[in-house]
N, C-alpha and C positions, 0 to 999 in steps of 0.2 A: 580806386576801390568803389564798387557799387552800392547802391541806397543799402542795400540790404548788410554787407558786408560791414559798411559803418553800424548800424544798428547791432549785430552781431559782435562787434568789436567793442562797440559801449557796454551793450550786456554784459560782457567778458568783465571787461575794469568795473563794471557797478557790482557784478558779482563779487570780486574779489576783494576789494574796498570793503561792502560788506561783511563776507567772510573777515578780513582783517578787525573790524570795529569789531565785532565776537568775539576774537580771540583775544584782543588786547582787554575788552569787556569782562573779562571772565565767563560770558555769556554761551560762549561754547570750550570745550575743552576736548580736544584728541584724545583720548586714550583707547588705543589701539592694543596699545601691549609687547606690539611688535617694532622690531628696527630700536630699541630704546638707548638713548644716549644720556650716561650722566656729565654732570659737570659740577664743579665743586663750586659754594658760597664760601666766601672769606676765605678765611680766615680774615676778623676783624676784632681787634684789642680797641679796647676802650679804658682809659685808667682814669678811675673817677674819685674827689677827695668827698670820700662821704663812706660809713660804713656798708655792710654789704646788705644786713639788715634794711637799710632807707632803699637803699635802689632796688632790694624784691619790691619791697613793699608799695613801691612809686610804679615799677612795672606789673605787679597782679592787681594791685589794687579794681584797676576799670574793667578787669575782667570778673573779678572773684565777688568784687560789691556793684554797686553803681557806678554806672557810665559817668564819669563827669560831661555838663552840657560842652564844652572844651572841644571833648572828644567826638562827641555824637557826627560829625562830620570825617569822621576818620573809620569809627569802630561801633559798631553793633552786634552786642550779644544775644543770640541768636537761645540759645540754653544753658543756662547756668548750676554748675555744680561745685561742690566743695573742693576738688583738684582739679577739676576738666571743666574746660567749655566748648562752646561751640560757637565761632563769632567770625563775623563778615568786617573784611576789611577794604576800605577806598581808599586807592589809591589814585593824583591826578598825573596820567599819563599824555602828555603832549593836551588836546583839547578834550581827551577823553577820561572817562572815571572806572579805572578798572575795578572789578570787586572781586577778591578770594574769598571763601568757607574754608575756616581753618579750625583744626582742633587744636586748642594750647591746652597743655599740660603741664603742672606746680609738683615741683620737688623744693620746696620750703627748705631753706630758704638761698641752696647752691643752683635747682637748674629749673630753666624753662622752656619747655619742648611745640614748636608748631610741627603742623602736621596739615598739606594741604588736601584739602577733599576737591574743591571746586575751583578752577581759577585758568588764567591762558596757558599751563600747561599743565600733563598729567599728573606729575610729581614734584614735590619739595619737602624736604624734611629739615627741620632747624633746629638749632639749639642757643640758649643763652646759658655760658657757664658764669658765673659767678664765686669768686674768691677774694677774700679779703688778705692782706696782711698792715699790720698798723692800723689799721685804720682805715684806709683805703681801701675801694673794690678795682678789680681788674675785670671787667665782662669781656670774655670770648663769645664772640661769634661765629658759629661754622652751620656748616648745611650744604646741598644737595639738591639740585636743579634736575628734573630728567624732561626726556621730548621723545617724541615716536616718529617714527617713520624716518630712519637712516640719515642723509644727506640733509633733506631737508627739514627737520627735527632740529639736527645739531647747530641749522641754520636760523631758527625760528630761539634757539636756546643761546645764541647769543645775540640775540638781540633782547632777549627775556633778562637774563640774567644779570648785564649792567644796570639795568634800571630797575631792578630788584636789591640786588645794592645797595642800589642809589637811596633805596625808599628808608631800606634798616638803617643805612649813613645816618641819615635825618634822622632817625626815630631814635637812633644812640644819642646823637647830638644833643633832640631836647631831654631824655632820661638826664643823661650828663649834666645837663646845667642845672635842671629845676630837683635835682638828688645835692647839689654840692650846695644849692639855696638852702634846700630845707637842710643842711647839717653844717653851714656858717653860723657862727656864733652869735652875731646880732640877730 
């Protein structure tokens, strides 16, 4: 391969590298419109010992009042309104900090609806259901991943998608424990 050739071939991988940091960034977003692949979130059950009541109020809370400082590395609201916000979310992906714009929306005190605006791909749509019996909540998690551009979309959306997950995994996990703290009896 020639001087130049290498040089051309570096460009290539620095380009695309870049391009990747972007997408993973939330800093660019495809939405093309076209070639559009969904793929399904969750289904994920979480059965948590604490009313249904403590677990809205544990998950609106940081959106609908203030940010606990806790969170400030996680979640910044962006506009705040009495059912709706508008709030940017960090996630740490590999050595990078992805960030979405999402719109959550409060159905008090059964459901909670994301809705992505900005983020490394065009579409996501999510929901947190919430039901009690006994005493107990059961949160469902489902939602809806999409990607553009056929082949490679579908391919971009499964590498999206586990670690979108991954990310709710974790965010059920701490709701779950610090919900069944605040509704233990000592």
């Amino acid at each position: 391969m020639t001087g130049r050739g290498l040089v051309l071939a570096g460009a290539l991988v620095g380009s695309a590298l870049g391009l990747y940091g972007l997408l993973v960034r939330g800093a660019l977003t495809v939405d093309l419109g076209i070639g559009r692949s969904m793929r399904p979130l969750g289904p994920i059950t979480v059965r948590i010992d604490a009313p249904r009541e403590v677990v809205y109020e544990l998950i609106a809370a940081p959106y609908l009042r203030r940010t606990p400082r806790a969170l400030e590395e996680k979640l910044h609201v962006v506009e705040r309104g009495t059912d709706l916000v508008l709030a940017e979310h960090f996630t740490e992906v590999a050595r990078l900090v992805a960030t979405t714009l999402e719109t959550v929306r409060f159905e008090a005190p059964h459901v909670i609806h994301f809705r992505l605006v900005r983020g490394p791909v065009p579409h996501v749509v999510e929901r947190f259901v919430l039901s009690e019996d006994d005493g107990r909540t059961t949160l469902l998690y489902t939602g809806e991943l999409g990607t553009d551009l056929w082949a490679l979309g579908r391919w971009w959306g499964r590498r999206v998608g586990p670690r979108w997950e991954a990310a709710v995994r974790s965010s059920l996990a701490a709701v779950k424990s610090e919900a069944e703290r605040r509704a233990s009896p000592d």
